[in-house]
C-alpha positions, 0 to 999 in steps of 0.5 A: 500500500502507498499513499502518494502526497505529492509529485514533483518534475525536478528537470526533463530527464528526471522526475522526483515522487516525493513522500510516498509512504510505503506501509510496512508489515504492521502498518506503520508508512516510512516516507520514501523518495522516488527519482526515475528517468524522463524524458521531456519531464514524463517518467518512462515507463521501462522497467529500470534495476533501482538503487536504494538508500534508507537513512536515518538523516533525512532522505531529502538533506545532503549526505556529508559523504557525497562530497567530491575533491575539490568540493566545499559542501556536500551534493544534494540528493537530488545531484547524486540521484540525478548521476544515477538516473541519467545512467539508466537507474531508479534511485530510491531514498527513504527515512528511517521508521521514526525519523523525519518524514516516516511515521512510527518509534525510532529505537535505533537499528532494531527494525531496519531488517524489517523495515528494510525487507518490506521496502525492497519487496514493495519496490521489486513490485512496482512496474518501473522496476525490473526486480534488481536492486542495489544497496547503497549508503555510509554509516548508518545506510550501511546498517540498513543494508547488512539488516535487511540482506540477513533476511535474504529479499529475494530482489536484493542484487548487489550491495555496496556497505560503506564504513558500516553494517555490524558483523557483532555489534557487541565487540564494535559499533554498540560495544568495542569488545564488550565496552560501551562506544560512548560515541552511542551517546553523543550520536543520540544527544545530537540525533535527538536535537535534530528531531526534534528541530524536524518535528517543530518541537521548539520546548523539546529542541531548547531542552535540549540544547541548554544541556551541558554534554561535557560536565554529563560526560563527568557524571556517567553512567547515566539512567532513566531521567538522569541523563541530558536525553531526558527531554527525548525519552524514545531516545534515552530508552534506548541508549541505557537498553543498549548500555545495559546490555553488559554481557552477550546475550540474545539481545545482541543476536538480533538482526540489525547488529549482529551478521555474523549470526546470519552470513549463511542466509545473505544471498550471494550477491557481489558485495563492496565493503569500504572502510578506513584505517581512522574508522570505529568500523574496521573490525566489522569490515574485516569480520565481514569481509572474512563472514561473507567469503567464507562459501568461496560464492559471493564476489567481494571487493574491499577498499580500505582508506587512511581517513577518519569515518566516510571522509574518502577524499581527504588527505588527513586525519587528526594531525596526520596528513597522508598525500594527495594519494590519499582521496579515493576519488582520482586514485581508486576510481575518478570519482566517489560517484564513478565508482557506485556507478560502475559497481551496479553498471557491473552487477544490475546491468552484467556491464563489462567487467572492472579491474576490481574483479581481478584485483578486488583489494584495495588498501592504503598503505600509510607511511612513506612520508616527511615526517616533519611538519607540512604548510597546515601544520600536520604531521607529512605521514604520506602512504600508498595506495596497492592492490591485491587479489585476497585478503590476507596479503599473500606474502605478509607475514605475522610477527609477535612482539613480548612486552618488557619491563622496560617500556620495549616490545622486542621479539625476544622472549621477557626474562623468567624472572621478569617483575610483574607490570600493574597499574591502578585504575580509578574510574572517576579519573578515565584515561582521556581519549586523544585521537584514535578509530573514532567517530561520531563523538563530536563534541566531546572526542574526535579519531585521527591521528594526534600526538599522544600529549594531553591538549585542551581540545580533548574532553579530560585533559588537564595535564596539559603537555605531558604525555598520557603515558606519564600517568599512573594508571598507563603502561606503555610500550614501543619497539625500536624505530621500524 
């Protein structure tokens, strides 16, 4: 069922339908937008493989990933589904349940394989599809994928999961190895502002914003109504049910946050995982490359960067600057654009094969640099980028390193007699966190690479200058120079 609110020509060789609601199994509609090729401002009607985006963002606001080399802001939905469309394709994007135009309560990730099933199947029905459909989209897009392809829809052809789509959400993406990502916390204060401005909730929206996020920082863990998401209970909710959660049980077996449960019965379709070196989401990309793989069937292709989460095109991260052969876009492909678009020209249209299917490894090798200072200050690290035909590298070997007493990793074994390392921890006084594969946190923490001196731009830092491995509750280790 579909309820049409309103039709829209956006230019001769695309039409936009924007704000169909699409009913999903119990009723709830999810508002989606439906870009198709035209001609003279009329939509066609040959069927066409359609391509889909589900967002928790907002499906008519500008994605901060579509942003090109050389690009100040970001492209609006409208460019990017315009590229698509003028390729042959029918682009989709729709809000999340509880979010923006949908209707229905936002608990986050738990009805997107759902949500996300009912949504492909109400597309492979319409007559301008030809029943294949491809996946597409960043972060919490890349979610929405990896939960509705672990409930096998039958028209789902090809998916590309950039820097998302939890293989165990219990050891990365909710929990990094069992400890709360306190990035769940500030994604859910900034996430619940924003809905709350979407909805013209002025009282909830000044509620919110007149909190303090950093001196909430240093009064955790949080609880029901003692939290600074007490102005948007939906959200709280969720967030202590996820914090909570402290051992692994059935609820992080559900589908949504937990592939590695479900990799026998996601088709075996060509997948595309992308992540990079500064993302929370390496250890889910790796797990799922090694997941997915594990039949010898699906064509897989990876693409690894240096930068921090979805910033494909950037040449630093932190204080750390990698080259101009960093960005994707002139290096791996000539455009972030060009790269999707051959991807589903290959797998919806058996377009001609790419170098990808011989070399499907693509992997940013930092190193290589200066090592000094460059005109914007960071740190020239440099890197490279290679490719390779599986994963792991054929001739990389494995070297173990044993920790000594002195501070030095060292490939020797530590004496017998060796004195025992410990150190006292103090939950009150948290170590700060300076940089790292982190994202999401603004505004109390940020990934890159950062000189490990505590510096006032990061939340817990008051020995300013000295090095977080002068504090008694750090051990450190290092080897001689590589």
């Amino acid at each position: 069922m579909t309820d049409f609110q309103a039709f829209q020509s956006v230019t001769d060789d695309m039409v936009l339908c924007r704000d169909v609601m699409v009913t999903m199994r119990d009723g709830v509609r999810l508002a989606t937008d439906i870009y198709r090729p035209a001609r003279e401002g009329r939509a066609l009607d040959r069927p066409a493989p359609a391509i889909i985006e589900r967002t928790p963002y907002g499906k008519a606001m500008a994605s901060r990933a579509e942003l090109e080399i050389g690009m100040t802001e970001p492209m609006d939905r409208a460019t990017v589904a315009k590229h698509f469309v003028r390729h042959g394709y029918i682009v989709v994007y729709q809000d999340c349940r509880g979010r923006y135009g949908s209707e229905g309560e936002f608990v986050k990730y738990r009805s997107e394989g759902p949500d996300g099933y009912d949504t492909l199947a109400w597309i492979a029905a319409q007559p301008w599809c030809n029943g294949r459909i491809g996946t597409m989209g960043l972060s919490y897009a890349a979610h929405t994928q990896m939960a509705a392809a672990c409930l096998a829809p039958p028209a789902l052809a090809t998916m590309i999961l950039d820097s998302g789509g939890f293989s165990n959400a219990f050891t990365c993406g909710i929990r990094q190895g069992g400890a709360f990502e306190l990035k769940q916390a500030t994604w859910a204060y900034r996430e619940a502002r924003e809905s709350a401005v979407a909805a013209g909730d002025e009282l909830a929206r000044k509620a919110l914003e007149a909190e303090n996020l950093h001196r909430w920082f240093g009064k955790m863990p949080w609880s029901e109504g003692r939290s600074p998401l007490r102005w948007a209970p939906q959200y709280e909710a969720y967030l202590l049910e996820q914090w909570q959660h402290e051992t692994f049980d059935d609820f992080w077996k559900q589908v949504g946050i937990h592939a590695a449960g479900y990799y026998d019965a996601i088709p075996n379709i060509p997948i595309a995982l992308m992540s990079s070196w500064f993302d929370v989401y390496v250890p889910t990309t790796f797990e799922n490359l090694a997941g997915l793989a594990s039949n010898g069937k699906r064509p897989l292709a990876l693409i690894m960067g240096p930068g921090l989460h979805g910033d494909r095109n950037l040449t630093f991260a932190g204080d750390v600057d990698f080259g101009p052969n960093a960005p994707l876009s002139g290096n791996v492909a000539a455009s972030w654009l060009e790269f999707r678009r051959r991807w589903f020209d290959r797998w919806l249209k058996s377009g001609p094969e790419d170098d990808l299917d011989e070399e499907p490894i693509r992997l940013f090798v930092m190193g290589g640099g200066k090592g000094t200072k460059n005109e914007t200050g960071r740190l020239d690290h440099g890197g490279r980028w290679i490719k390779a035909k599986r994963w792991p590298l054929p001739e990389v070997t494995e070297q173990s390193y044993y920790l000594h007493p002195n501070g030095r990793l060292s490939e020797a074994f530590p004496a017998a007699d060796a004195v025992a390392l410990s150190y006292d921890f103090d939950p009150a006084d948290p170590v700060p966190t300076i940089g790292g594969a982190l994202t999401s946190g603004q505004p109390i923490f940020a990934g890159g690479g950062f000189d490990q001196r505590e510096d006032d731009r990061f939340f817990g830092c008051r020995n300013f200058g000295l090095p977080l491995s002068a504090r008694l509750d750090v051990l450190s280790f290092e080897t001689e120079p590589i």
